[in-house]
VMD Tcl script that draws the C-alpha trace (Angstrom):
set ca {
  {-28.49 14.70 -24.03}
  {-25.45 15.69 -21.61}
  {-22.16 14.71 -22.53}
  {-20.82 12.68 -19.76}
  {-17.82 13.43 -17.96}
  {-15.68 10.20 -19.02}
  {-16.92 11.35 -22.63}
  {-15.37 14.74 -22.43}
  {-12.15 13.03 -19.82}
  {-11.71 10.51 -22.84}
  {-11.22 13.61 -25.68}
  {-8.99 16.13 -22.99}
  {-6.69 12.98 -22.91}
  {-7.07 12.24 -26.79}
  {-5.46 15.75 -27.12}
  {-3.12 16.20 -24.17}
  {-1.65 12.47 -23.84}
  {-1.03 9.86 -26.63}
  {-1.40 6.82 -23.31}
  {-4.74 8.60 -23.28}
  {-5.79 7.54 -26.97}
  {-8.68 6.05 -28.30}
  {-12.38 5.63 -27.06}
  {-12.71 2.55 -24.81}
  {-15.49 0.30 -27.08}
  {-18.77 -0.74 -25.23}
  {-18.40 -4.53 -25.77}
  {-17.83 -6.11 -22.67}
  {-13.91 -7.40 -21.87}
  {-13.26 -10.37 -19.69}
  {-10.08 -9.71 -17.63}
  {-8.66 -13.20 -16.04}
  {-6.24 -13.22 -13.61}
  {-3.22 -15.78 -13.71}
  {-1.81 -17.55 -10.38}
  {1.81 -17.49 -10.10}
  {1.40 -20.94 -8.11}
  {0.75 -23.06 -11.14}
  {-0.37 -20.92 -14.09}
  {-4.25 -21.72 -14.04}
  {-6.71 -18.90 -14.50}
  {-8.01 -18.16 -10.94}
  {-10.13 -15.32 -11.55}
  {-12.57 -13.91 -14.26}
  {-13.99 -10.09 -14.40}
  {-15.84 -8.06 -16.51}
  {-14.20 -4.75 -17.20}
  {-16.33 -1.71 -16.57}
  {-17.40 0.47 -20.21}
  {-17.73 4.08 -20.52}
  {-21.69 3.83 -19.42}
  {-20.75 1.66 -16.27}
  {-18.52 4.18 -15.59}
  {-20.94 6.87 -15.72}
  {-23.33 5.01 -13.94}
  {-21.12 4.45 -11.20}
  {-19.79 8.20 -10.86}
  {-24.04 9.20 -10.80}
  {-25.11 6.72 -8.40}
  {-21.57 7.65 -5.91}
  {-22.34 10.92 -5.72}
  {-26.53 10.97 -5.47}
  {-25.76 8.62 -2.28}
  {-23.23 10.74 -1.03}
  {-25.69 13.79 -0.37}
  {-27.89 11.56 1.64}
  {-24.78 9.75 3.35}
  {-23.33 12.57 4.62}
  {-26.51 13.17 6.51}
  {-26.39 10.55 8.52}
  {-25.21 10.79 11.86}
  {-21.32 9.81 12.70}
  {-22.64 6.92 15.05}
  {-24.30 5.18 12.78}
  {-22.02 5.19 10.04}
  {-19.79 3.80 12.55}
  {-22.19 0.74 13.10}
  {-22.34 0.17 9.18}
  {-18.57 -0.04 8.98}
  {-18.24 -2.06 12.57}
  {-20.61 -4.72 10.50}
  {-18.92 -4.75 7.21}
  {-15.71 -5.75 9.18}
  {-17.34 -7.99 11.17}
  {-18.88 -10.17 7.73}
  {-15.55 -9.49 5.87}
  {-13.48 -11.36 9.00}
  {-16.22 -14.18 8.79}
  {-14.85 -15.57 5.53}
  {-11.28 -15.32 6.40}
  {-10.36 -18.98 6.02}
  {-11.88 -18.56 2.50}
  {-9.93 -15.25 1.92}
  {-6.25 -16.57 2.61}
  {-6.85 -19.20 0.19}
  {-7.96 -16.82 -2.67}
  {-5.07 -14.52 -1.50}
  {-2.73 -17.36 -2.26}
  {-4.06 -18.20 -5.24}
  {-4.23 -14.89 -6.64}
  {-0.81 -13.35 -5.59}
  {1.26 -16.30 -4.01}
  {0.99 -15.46 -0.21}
  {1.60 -18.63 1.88}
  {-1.62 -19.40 3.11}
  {-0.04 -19.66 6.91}
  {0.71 -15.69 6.24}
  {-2.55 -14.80 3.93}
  {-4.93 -14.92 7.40}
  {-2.70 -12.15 9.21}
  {-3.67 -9.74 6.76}
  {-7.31 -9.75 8.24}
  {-6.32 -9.45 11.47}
  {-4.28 -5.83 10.15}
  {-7.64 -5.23 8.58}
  {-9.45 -5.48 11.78}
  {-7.10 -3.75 13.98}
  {-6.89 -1.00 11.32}
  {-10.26 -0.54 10.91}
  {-11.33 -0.63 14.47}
  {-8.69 2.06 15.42}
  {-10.50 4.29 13.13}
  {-13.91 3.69 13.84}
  {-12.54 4.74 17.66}
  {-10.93 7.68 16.48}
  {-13.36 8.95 14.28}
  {-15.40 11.28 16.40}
  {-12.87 13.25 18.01}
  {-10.80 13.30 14.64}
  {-13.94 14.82 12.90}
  {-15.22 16.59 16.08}
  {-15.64 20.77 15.46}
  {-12.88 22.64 16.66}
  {-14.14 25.78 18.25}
  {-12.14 29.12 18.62}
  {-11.52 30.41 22.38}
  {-14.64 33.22 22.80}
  {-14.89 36.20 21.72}
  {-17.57 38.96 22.48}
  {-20.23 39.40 20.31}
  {-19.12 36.14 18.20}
  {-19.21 32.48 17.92}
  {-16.19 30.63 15.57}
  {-15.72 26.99 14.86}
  {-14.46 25.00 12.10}
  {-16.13 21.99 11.20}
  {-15.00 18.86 8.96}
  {-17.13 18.46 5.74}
  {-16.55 15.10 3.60}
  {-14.94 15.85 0.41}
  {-17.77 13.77 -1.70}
  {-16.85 10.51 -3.81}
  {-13.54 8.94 -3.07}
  {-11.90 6.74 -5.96}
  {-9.94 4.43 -4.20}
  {-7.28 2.21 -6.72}
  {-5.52 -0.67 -4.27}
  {-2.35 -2.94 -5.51}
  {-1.98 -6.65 -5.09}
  {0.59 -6.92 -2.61}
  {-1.96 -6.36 0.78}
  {-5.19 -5.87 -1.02}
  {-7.55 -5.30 2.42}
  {-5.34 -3.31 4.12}
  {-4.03 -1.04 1.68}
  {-8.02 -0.79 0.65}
  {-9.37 -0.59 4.36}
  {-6.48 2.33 4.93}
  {-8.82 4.76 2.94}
  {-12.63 2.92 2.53}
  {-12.97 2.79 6.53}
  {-11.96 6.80 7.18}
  {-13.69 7.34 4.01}
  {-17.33 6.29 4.94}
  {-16.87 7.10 8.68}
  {-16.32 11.00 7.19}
  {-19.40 10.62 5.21}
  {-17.86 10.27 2.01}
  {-19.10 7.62 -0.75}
  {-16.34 5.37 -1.91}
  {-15.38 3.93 -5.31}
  {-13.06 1.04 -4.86}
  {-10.33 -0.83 -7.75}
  {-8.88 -3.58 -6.90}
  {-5.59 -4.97 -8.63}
  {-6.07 -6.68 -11.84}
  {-4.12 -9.74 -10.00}
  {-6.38 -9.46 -6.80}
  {-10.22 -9.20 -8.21}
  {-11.81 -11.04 -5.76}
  {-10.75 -8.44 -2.80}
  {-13.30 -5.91 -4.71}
  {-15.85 -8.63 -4.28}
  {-15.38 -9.69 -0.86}
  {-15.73 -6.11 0.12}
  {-18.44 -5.46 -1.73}
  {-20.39 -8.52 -0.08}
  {-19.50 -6.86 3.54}
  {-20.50 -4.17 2.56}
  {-23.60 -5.40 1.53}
  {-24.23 -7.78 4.14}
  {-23.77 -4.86 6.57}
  {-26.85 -2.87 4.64}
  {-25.03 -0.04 3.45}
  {-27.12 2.14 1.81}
  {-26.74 1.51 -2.08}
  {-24.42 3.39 -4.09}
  {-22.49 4.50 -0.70}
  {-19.92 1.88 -1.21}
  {-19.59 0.40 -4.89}
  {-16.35 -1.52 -6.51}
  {-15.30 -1.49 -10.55}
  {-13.13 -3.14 -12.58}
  {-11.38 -1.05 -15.26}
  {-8.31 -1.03 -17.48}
  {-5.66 1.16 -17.30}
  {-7.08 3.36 -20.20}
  {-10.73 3.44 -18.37}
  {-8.64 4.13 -14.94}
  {-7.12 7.21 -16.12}
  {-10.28 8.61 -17.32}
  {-11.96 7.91 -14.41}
  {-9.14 9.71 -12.24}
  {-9.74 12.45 -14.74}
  {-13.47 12.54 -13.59}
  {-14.76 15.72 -12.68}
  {-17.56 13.94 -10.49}
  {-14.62 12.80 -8.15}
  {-13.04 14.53 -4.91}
  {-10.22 12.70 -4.22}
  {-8.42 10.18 -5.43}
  {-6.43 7.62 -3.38}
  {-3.94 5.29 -5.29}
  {-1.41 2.86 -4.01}
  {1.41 1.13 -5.96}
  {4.59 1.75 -7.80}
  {6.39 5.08 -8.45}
  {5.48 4.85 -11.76}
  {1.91 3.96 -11.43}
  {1.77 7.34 -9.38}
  {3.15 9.55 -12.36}
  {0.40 8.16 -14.46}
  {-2.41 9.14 -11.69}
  {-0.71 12.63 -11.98}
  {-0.87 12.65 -15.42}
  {-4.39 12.09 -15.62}
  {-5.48 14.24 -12.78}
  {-3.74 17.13 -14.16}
  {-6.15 19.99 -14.91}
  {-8.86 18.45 -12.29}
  {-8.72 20.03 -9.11}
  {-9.66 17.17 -6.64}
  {-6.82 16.13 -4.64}
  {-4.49 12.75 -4.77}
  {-3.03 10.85 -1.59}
  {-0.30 8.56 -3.47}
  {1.61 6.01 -1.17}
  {4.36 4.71 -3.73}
  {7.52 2.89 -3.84}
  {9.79 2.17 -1.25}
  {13.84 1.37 -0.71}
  {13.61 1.08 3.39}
  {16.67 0.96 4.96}
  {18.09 -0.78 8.59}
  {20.76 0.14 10.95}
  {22.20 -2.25 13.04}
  {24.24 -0.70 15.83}
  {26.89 -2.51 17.58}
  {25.08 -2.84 20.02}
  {21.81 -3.82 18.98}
  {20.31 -7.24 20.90}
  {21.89 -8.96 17.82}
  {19.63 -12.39 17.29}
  {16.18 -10.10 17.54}
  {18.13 -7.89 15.18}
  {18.47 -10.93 12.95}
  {15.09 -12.25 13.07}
  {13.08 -9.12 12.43}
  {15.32 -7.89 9.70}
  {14.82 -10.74 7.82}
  {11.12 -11.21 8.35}
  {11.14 -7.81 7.41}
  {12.90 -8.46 4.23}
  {11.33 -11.98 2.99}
  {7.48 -11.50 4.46}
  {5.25 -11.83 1.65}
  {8.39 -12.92 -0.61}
  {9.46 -9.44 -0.19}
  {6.67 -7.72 -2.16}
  {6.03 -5.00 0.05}
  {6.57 -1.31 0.00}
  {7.92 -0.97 3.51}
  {9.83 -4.18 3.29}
  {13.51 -4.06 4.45}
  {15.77 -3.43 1.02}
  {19.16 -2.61 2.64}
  {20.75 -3.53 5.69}
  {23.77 -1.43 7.02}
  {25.85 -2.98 9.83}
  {28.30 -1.88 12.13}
  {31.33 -3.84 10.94}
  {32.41 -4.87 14.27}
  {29.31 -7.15 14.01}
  {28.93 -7.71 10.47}
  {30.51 -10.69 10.13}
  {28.73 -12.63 12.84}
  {25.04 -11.10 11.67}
  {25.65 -12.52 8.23}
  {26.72 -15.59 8.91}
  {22.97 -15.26 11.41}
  {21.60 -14.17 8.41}
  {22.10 -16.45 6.23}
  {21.68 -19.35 8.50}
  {18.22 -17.72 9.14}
  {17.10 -17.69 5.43}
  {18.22 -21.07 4.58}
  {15.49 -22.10 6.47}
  {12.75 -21.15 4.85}
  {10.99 -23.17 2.71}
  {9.86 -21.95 -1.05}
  {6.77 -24.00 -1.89}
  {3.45 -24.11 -2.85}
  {1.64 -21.48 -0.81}
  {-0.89 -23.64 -0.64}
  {1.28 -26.04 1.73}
  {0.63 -25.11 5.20}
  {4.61 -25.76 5.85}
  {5.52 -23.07 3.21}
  {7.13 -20.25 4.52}
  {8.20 -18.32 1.06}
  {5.62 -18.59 -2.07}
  {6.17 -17.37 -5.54}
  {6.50 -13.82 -6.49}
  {3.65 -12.35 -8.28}
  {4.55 -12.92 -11.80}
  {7.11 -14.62 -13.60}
  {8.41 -11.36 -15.29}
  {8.56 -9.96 -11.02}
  {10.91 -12.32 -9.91}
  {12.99 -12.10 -13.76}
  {12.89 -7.94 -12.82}
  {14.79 -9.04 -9.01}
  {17.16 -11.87 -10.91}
  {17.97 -8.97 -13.18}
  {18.87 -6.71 -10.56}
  {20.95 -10.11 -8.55}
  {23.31 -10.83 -11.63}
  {23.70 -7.36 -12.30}
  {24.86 -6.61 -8.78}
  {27.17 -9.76 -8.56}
  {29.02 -8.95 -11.72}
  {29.63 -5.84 -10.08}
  {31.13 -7.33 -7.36}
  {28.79 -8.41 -4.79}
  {28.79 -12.13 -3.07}
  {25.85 -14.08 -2.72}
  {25.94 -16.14 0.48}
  {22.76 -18.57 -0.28}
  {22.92 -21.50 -3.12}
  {19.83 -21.69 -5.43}
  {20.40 -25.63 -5.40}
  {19.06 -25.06 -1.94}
  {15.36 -23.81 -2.88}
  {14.86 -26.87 -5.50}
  {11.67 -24.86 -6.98}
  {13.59 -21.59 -8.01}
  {13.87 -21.95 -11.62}
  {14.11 -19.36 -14.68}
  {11.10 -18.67 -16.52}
  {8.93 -19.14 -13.39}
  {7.66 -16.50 -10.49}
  {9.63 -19.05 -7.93}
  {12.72 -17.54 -6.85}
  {15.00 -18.28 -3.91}
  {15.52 -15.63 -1.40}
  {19.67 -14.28 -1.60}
  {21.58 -12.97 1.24}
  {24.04 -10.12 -0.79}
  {27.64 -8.96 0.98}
  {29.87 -6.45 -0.71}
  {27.09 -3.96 -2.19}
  {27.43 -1.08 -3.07}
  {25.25 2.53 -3.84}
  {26.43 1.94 -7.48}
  {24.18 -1.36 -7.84}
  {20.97 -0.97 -8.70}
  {19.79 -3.17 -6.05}
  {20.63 -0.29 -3.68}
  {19.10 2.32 -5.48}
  {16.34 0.98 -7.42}
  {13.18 -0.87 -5.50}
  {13.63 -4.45 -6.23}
  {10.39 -6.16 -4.31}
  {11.63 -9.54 -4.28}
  {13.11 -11.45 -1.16}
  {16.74 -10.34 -1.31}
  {18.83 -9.20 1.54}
  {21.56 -6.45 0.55}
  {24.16 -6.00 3.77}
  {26.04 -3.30 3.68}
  {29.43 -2.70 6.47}
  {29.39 0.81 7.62}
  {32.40 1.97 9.97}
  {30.52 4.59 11.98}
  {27.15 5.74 12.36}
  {27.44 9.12 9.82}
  {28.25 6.91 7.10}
  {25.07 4.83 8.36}
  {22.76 8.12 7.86}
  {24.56 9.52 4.84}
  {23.99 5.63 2.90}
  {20.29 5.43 4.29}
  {19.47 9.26 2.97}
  {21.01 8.27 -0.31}
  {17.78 7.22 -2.19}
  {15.05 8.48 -3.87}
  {12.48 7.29 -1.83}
  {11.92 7.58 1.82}
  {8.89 5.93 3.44}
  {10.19 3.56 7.00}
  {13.92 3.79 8.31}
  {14.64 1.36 10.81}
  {17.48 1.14 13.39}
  {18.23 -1.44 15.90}
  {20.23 -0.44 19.03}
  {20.00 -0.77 23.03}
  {20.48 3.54 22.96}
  {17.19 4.67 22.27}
  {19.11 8.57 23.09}
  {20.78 7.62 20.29}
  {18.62 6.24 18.21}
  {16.69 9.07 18.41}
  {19.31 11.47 16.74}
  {19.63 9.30 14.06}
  {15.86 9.18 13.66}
  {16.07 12.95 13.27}
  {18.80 13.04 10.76}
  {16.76 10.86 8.14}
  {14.65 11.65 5.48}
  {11.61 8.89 6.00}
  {8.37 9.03 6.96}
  {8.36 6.77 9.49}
  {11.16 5.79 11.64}
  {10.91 2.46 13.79}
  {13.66 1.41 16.30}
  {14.42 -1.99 17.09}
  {10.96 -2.85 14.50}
  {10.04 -2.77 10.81}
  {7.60 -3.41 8.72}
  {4.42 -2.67 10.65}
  {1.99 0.21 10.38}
  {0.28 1.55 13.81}
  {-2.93 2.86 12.82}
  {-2.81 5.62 15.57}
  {0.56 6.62 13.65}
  {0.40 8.74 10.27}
  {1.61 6.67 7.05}
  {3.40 8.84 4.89}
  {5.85 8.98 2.69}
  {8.77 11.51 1.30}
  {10.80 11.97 -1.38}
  {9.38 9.75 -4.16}
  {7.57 8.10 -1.84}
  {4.56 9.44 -2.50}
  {2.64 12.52 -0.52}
  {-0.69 12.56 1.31}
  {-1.04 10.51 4.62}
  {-3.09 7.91 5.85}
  {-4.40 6.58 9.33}
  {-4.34 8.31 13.09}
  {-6.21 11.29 13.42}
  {-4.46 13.22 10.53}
  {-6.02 10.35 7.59}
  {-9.02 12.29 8.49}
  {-8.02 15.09 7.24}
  {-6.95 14.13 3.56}
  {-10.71 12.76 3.44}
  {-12.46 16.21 4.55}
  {-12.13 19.71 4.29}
  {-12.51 22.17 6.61}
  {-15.56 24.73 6.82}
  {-15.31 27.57 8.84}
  {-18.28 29.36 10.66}
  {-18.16 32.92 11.63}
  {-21.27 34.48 13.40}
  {-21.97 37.84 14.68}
  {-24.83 37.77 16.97}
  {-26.94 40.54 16.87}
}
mol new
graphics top color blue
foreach p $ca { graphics top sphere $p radius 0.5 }
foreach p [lrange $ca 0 end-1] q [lrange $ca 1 end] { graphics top cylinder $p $q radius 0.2 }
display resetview
């Protein structure tokens, strides 16, 4: 009988990694998932074994070679349907959403509305962004280049936007005539299923689209698969060193959108109370658990004062509540040991010298021990605090007074990571040469926090590498195959 692949991925790892180190049994595991709105077990899975796995890899790629043989416009009808039955359970979805990861269920519907705007934009794009490209003439020859799917896609999603970190990949994915295999966050199961039922419900040929649920151990193997093409991951910095680790050796490629410590620049003469409002949406949305989330906030110090005191009025208005509660404007974090991670980072910061402008007593639920945590408004930071430097993914608000707008663009370059920059100002001339002296990969003036599908998302630095949506996601989910004829 043929070895199969996770067989020999599972004994490369056994002698190249020690995280790599035993044979996953073939018992089946039941993996529950724990709310962070009142402890209860919300979810229950059964973990994929080595022969799922192996059944899974088979059944990807025999679909794929009769997927990618059917034409562009009707893949684009599958994947126009599969939205279409995902968005018709969206009052269901934002409940499990806040159930699973905390969202405010006010917030948790907006999410499918990304998905659908997403997910159109690439079914519209898709055939000129996987149209031929044909060389000017030349006697005697013809020369084009077309796009060729790359094969199976592994596609491993967090819990922080579960669809639309998924649909970023799965929608471009199909549409190229790839098959997908999807993982969704041990803390956001359902999203796997959900998808799988569109997907379903849309008649997808079997096998094109499938989801598993897997351990880390069984995830690494699987990344190690040689029956994959490409493997898409989102989550933390050093969730991607782990994908590396395991796809080292393999020569299928990686797209790896990581961490994030996004900056904003607010310019003296920035429309100050917009300025105010976005920042801090962009800094508390989804209790600050997002990867392009403001994490610093550098202001012109002949305003600082005033935008503070703005600031903080701002965020003592929000309410920290059930997310179930349609009034709740700022749920739990994810876990209990989340939020400890951010109140780690607070105390460390303040006994370094930074003042915190909002009183806990004012956010009644925030309590040690529990994943509820009241936002913080922090003055008097510095680059030596970790909450500067590391990512801290909770709902804090670091302000930093900058004297001039070099110092701005020296502070905002000073991190590892580099994925948005924002800066708010009435100059766009000028915003523009700032834009141009950062390291990020995307820059937004007088925005944050949004991603425009017909714009690449990409990252630098320890950001990740790889790129996602407009045209140019296409090409990270193809190759190229060039045609050269000589006619007789």
């Amino acid at each position: 009988m043929r070895r199969s692949e996770t067989d020999r991925a599972s004994q490369h790892n056994n002698q190249q990694a020690s995280h790599h180190t035993s044979h996953s049994s073939d018992s089946q595991t039941i993996q529950n998932t724990v709310s962070p709105v009142d402890g209860r077990v919300v979810a229950s899975v059964t973990l994929a074994n080595f022969q799922d796995m192996d059944r899974t890899l088979d059944t990807a790629n025999q679909a794929q070679r009769q997927w990618r043989r059917v034409p562009l416009a009707e893949r684009k009808q599958y994947c126009q349907h599969a939205i279409e039955a995902l968005l018709s359970h969206t009052p269901a979805i934002a409940k499990e959403i806040a159930w699973m990861m905390g969202r405010p269920i006010r917030h948790a519907a907006s999410e499918m509305r990304g998905v659908e705007e997403r997910a159109l934009a690439m079914i519209e794009m898709s055939e000129q962004a996987l149209a031929s490209y044909h060389l000017p003439d030349k006697p005697g020859f013809t020369r084009f280049i077309t796009r060729e799917p790359l094969g199976t896609i592994f596609v491993i999603a967090p819990w922080n936007y579960p669809y639309l970190t998924a649909i970023n990949s799965i929608i471009p994915a199909l549409l190229a005539g790839n098959s997908v295999i999807f993982k969704s966050s041990s803390q956001t199961p359902l999203v796997a299923l959900r998808l799988q039922q569109a997907f379903n419900d849309a008649g997808l040929p079997n096998g094109v689209f499938q989801h598993i649920h897997l351990n880390h151990k069984n995830t690494a193997i699987m990344v190690a698969s040689e029956r994959l093409q490409h493997v898409v991951f989102t989550g933390s910095e050093r969730g991607g060193v782990e994908i590396e680790k395991a796809a080292a050796g393999h020569f299928h490629t990686l797209g790896l959108e990581l961490g994030g410590k996004d900056p904003a620049y607010v310019c003296a003469d920035a429309d100050l109370d917009h300025a105010v409002k976005t920042v801090v949406d962009g800094a508390l949305y989804n209790a600050g658990q997002s990867c392009c989330g403001i994490e610093r906030v550098y202001v012109d110090a002949d305003i600082h004062d005033v935008f503070v005191d703005k600031v903080t009025a701002m965020v003592n208005r929000y309410r920290l509540n059930n997310p179930l509660d349609e009034y709740t404007t700022l749920g739990p974090l994810v876990s209990t040991q989340a939020a400890d991670n951010v109140r780690q980072q607070l105390r460390e910061a303040i006994a370094m010298g930074a003042v915190g402008h909002i009183v806990e007593s004012n956010f009644p639920l925030s309590r040690e021990g529990t994943p509820y945590l009241a936002p913080q408004v922090l003055t008097h930071v510095t680059h030596k605090m970790r909450i500067m430097q590391e990512e801290t993914f909770g709902p804090v608000i670091p302000i930093h007074k900058v004297d001039y707008c070099d110092e701005a663009i020296a502070l905002m370059n000073d991190s590892p990571y580099g994925l948005t920059a924002s800066v708010f100002t009435r100059d766009i001339a000028r915003a523009m040469k700032i834009g141009n002296a950062l390291e990020t990969g995307t820059f937004f003036v007088n925005r944050c926090d949004y991603l425009d599908p017909g714009l690449a998302w990409v990252g630098t630095k320890r950001s990740g590498k790889g790129y996602a949506l407009s045209h140019m996601g296409f090409e990270t989910l193809t190759r190229p195959k060039s045609f050269h004829i000589k006619h007789p």
